[in-house]
C-alpha positions as CSV (number, residue, x, y, z in Angstrom):
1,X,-26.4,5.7,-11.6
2,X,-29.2,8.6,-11.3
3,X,-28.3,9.7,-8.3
4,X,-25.9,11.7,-6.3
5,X,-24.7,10.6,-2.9
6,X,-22.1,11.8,-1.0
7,X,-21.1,11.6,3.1
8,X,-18.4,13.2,5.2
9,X,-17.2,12.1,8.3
10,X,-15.2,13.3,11.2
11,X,-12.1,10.9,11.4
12,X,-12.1,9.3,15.0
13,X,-9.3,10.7,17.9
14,X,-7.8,7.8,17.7
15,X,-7.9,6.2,14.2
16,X,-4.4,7.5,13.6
17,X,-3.5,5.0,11.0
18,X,-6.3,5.2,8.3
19,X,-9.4,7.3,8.4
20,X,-12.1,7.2,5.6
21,X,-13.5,11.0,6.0
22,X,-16.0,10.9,2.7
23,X,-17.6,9.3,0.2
24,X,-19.8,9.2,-2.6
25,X,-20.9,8.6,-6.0
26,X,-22.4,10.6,-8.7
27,X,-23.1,10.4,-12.7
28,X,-20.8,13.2,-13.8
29,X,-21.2,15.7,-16.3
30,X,-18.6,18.3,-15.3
31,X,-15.3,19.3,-15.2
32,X,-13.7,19.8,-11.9
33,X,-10.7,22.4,-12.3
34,X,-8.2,23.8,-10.1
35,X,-9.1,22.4,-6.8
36,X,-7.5,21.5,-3.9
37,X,-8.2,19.2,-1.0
38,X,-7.3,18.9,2.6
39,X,-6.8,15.2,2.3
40,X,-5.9,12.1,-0.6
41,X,-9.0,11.2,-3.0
42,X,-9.5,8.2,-4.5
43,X,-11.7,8.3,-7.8
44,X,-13.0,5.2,-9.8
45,X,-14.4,6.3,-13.4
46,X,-16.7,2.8,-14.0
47,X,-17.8,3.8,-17.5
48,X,-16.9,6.7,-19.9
49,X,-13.7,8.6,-21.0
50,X,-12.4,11.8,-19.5
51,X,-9.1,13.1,-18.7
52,X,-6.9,14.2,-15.3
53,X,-4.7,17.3,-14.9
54,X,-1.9,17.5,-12.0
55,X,1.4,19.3,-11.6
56,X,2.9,16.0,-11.1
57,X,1.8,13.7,-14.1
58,X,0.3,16.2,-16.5
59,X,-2.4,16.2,-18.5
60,X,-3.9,12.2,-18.6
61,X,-6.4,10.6,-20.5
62,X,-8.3,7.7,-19.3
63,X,-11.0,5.5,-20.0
64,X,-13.0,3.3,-17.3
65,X,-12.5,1.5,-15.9
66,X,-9.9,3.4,-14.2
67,X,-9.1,4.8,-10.8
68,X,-6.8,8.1,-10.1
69,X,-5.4,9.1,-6.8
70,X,-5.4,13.0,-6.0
71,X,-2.8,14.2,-3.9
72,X,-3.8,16.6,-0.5
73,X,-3.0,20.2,-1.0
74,X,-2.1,19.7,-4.6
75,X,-4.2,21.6,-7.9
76,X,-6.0,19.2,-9.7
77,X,-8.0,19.3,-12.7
78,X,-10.5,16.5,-14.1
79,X,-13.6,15.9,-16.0
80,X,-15.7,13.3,-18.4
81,X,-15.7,14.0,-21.7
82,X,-19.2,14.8,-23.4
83,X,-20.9,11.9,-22.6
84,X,-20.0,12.0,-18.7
85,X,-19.0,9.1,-16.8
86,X,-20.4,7.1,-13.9
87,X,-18.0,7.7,-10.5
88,X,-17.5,6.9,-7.1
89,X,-14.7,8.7,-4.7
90,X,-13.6,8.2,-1.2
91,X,-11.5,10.9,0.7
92,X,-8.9,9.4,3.6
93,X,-6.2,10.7,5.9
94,X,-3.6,9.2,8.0
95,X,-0.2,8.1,8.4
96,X,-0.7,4.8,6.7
97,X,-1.0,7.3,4.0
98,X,2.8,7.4,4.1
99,X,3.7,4.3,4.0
100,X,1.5,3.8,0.9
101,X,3.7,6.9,-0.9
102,X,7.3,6.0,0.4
103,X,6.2,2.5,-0.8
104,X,4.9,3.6,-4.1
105,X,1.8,1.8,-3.7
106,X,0.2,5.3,-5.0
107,X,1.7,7.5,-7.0
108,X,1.6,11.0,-7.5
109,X,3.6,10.9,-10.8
110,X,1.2,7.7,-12.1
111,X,-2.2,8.3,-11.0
112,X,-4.1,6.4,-12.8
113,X,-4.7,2.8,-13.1
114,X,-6.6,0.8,-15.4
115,X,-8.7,-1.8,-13.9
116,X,-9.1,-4.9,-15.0
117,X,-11.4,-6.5,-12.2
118,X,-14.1,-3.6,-12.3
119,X,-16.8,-6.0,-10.0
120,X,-14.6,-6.6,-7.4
121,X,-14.0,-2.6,-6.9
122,X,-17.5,-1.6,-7.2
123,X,-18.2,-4.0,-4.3
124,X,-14.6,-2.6,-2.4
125,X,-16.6,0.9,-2.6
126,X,-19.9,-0.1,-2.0
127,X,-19.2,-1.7,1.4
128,X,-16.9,1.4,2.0
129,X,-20.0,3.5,1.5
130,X,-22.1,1.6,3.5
131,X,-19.6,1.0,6.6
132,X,-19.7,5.1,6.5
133,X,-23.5,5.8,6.3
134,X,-23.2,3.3,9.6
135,X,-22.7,5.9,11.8
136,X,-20.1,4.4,14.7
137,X,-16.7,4.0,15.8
138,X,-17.1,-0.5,14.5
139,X,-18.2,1.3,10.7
140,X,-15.7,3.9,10.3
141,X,-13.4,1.1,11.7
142,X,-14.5,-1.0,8.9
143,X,-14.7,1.8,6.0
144,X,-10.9,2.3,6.7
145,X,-10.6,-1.4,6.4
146,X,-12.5,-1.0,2.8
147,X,-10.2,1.7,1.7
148,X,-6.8,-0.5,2.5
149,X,-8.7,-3.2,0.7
150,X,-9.3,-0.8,-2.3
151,X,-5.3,0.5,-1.9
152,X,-4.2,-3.3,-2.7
153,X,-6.0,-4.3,-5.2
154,X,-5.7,-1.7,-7.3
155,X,-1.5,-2.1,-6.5
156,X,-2.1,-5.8,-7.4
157,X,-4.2,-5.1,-10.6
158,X,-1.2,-2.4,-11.6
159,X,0.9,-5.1,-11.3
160,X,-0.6,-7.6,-12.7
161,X,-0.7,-4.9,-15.9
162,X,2.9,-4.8,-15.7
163,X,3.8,-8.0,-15.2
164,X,1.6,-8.7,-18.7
165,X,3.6,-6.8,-20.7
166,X,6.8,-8.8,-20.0
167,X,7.0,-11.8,-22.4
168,X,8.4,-13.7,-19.2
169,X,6.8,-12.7,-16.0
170,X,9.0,-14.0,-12.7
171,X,6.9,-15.5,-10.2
172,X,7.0,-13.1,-7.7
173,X,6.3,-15.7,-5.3
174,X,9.0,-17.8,-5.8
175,X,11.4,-14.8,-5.3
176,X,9.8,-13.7,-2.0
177,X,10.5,-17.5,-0.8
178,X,14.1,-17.4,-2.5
179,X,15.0,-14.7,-0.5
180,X,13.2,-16.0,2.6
181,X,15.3,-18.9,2.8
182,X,18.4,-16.7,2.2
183,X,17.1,-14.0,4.8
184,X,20.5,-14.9,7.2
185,X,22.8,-14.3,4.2
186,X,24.3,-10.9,3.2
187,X,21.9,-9.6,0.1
188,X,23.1,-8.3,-2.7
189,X,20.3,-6.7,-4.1
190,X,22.0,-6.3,-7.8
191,X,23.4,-9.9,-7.9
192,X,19.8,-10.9,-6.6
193,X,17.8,-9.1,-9.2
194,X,20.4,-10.0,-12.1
195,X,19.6,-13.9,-11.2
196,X,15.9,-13.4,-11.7
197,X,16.0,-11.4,-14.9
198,X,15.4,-8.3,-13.4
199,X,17.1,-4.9,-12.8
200,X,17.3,-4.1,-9.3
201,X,14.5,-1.2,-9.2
202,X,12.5,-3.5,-11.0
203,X,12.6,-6.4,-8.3
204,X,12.2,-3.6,-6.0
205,X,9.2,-2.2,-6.9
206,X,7.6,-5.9,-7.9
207,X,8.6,-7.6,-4.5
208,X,7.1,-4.3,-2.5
209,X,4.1,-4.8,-4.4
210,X,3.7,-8.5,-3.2
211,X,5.4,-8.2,0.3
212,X,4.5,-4.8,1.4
213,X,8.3,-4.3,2.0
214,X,11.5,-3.9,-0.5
215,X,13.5,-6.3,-0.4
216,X,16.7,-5.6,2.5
217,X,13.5,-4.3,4.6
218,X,11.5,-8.0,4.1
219,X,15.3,-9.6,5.1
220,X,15.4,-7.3,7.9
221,X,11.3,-8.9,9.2
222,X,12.5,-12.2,8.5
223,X,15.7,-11.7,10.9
224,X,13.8,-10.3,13.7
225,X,11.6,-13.1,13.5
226,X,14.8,-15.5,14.0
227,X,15.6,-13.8,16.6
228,X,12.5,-13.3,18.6
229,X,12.3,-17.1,18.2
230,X,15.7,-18.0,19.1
231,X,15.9,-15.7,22.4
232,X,12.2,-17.2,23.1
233,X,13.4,-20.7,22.8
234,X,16.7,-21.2,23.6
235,X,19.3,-20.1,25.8
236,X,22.0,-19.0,23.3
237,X,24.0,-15.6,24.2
238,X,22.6,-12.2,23.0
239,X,26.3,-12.1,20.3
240,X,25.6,-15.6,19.5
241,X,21.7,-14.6,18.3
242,X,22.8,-11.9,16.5
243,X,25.8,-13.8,15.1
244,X,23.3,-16.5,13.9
245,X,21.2,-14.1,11.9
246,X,24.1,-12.7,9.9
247,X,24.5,-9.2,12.5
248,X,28.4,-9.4,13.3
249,X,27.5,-6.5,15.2
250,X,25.5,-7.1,18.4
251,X,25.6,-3.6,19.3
252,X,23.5,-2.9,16.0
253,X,21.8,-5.5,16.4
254,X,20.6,-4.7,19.8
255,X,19.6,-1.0,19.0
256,X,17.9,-2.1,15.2
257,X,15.9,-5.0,17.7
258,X,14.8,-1.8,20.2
259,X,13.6,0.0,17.3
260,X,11.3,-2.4,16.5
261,X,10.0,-4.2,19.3
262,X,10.0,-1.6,21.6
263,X,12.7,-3.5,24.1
264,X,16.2,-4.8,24.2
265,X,16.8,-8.4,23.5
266,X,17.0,-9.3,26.9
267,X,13.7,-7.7,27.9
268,X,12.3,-9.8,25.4
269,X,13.4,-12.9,26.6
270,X,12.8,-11.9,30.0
271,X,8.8,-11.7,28.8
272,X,8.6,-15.1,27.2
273,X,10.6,-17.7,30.0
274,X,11.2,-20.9,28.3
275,X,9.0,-23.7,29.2
C-alpha cells in the first residue's frame, strides 16, 4: 500500500439510518494525537503494531490485524510504532449508530478487536470504498450497506474470540431456538442463563451478539409475531390473543403492539381480512 486515498461524502437527506461520509486508506507513519471528529471512525491496522489512546479505554496496544472504533466528539490519540502500519478507515453517522452502542456491538470502553478473518475485511472495505467513489444515491446506499456488513463481522469475530477462551463454548444457536420455543412462557433470565452455564450478563451479551436483541427483547419479537399471525388468521378475541402469548394484560398488550406496529391490534386485523 504506496498510496494515500481518501473520499468524503455528504450523507444523503434521507439516509437517516446509516450514512458512510469517508473513506480511505493510507501506509501510515504518524501519530495522530488529540483529535476529535464530528462522527464514529472505524480503523483497520492490516499489518504492523501501534497503540490507541481514549479517555474511555486508556492507553492500548495492538497488533494487526486489528480494528478500533473512535467515538464522535471524543479526544483520541493513535499511531504505528516505528515501522508504520498499513490502514484503512471509514467515517459513518446515523441512528443505527445507537443501536450498535446500546447494544454493545461497539464499544467505547473496548475498542479494539483482533481479527481473525483479515481477507474477508479487506474485501468488506474495499467494496465500501468503491460503492463511495460511485458517486450516487444506489452507492452510498450500498457503502452504508458495507459498513453494517463490517459492524457484524467484526461483533462475530469478537465473539468468536470469546467464545474460544471458554473450555466449553454453548451453542449459541441452540439457545436462541431454546428460548424461541419458550417465547410464550414467562423468562427468567437468571434461571435461563444458570441452565446453560452462563451468568446472566454473559447470555446477555452472547445472545445480542447472535440475535441482534437481548434476550426479554428477542421474547418480546417472537410474541408479536404470534400475534400478528393469530389476529391475521383467526378470529380469536383481542384478550384471548394476548392471553395466548403469555400478556395477562390486554391493555399492555395493546399499547406495547401500537408501539411497534404502528396500529392497534384491531387495525391490524382489519388490514389483513382472512381468506
Amino acid at each position: 500500500m504506496r498510496n494515500t486515498e481518501a473520499i468524503y461524502r455528504t450523507p444523503l437527506a434521507a439516509a437517516g439510518g446509516l450514512a458512510v461520509t469517508g473513506s480511505g486508506r493510507q501506509q501510515a507513519r504518524r501519530a495522530v494525537t488529540e483529535r476529535k471528529l464530528p462522527s464514529f471512525a472505524v480503523v483497520l491496522v492490516e499489518r504492523g503494531q501501534g497503540w490507541l489512546e481514549t479517555a474511555a479505554s486508556g492507553r492500548l496496544s495492538l497488533t494487526g490485524p486489528a480494528l478500533f472504533w473512535l467515538f464522535p466528539n471524543r479526544v483520541h490519540s493513535y499511531g504505528p510504532d516505528e515501522g508504520g502500519w498499513d490502514e484503512r478507515w471509514a467515517l459513518f453517522e446515523g441512528s443505527f449508530t445507537r443501536d450498535f452502542v446500546r447494544l454493545r456491538i461497539i464499544s467505547e470502553r473496548h475498542p479494539v478487536v483482533a481479527l481473525h478473518h483479515l481477507d474477508e475485511m479487506v474485501r468488506l472495505f474495499g467494496k465500501l470504498h468503491a460503492d463511495l467513489l460511485d458517486d450516487t444515491n444506489l452507492g452510498q446506499a450500498s457503502a452504508a450497506l458495507m459498513l453494517h456488513r463490517i459492524v457484524i463481522s467484526v461483533a462475530r469475530q469478537a465473539s468468536g474470540a470469546a467464545d474460544r477462551r471458554q473450555e466449553r463454548p454453548p451453542d449459541m444457536a441452540k439457545i436462541v431456538e431454546t428460548l424461541r420455543r419458550r417465547a410464550m412462557q414467562p423468562l427468567d433470565l437468571a434461571a435461563f442463563a444458570a441452565e446453560h452455564g452462563m451468568s446472566p450478563a454473559t447470555l446477555r451479551r452472547r445472545f445480542t451478539l447472535e440475535t441482534g436483541l437481548p434476550p426479554k427483547a428477542f421474547q418480546l419479537r417472537a410474541r408479536m409475531d404470534h400475534a400478528k399471525q393469530l389476529l391475521a388468521t383467526t378470529d380469536e378475541k383481542i384478550e384471548t390473543v394476548a392471553a395466548m402469548i403469555g400478556l395477562d394484560d390486554p391493555f399492555y398488550f395493546s399499547r406495547v403492539f401500537h408501539e411497534r406496529e404502528g396500529c392497534s391490534p384491531r387495525e391490524f386485523r382489519e388490514r389483513y381480512p382472512r381468506v
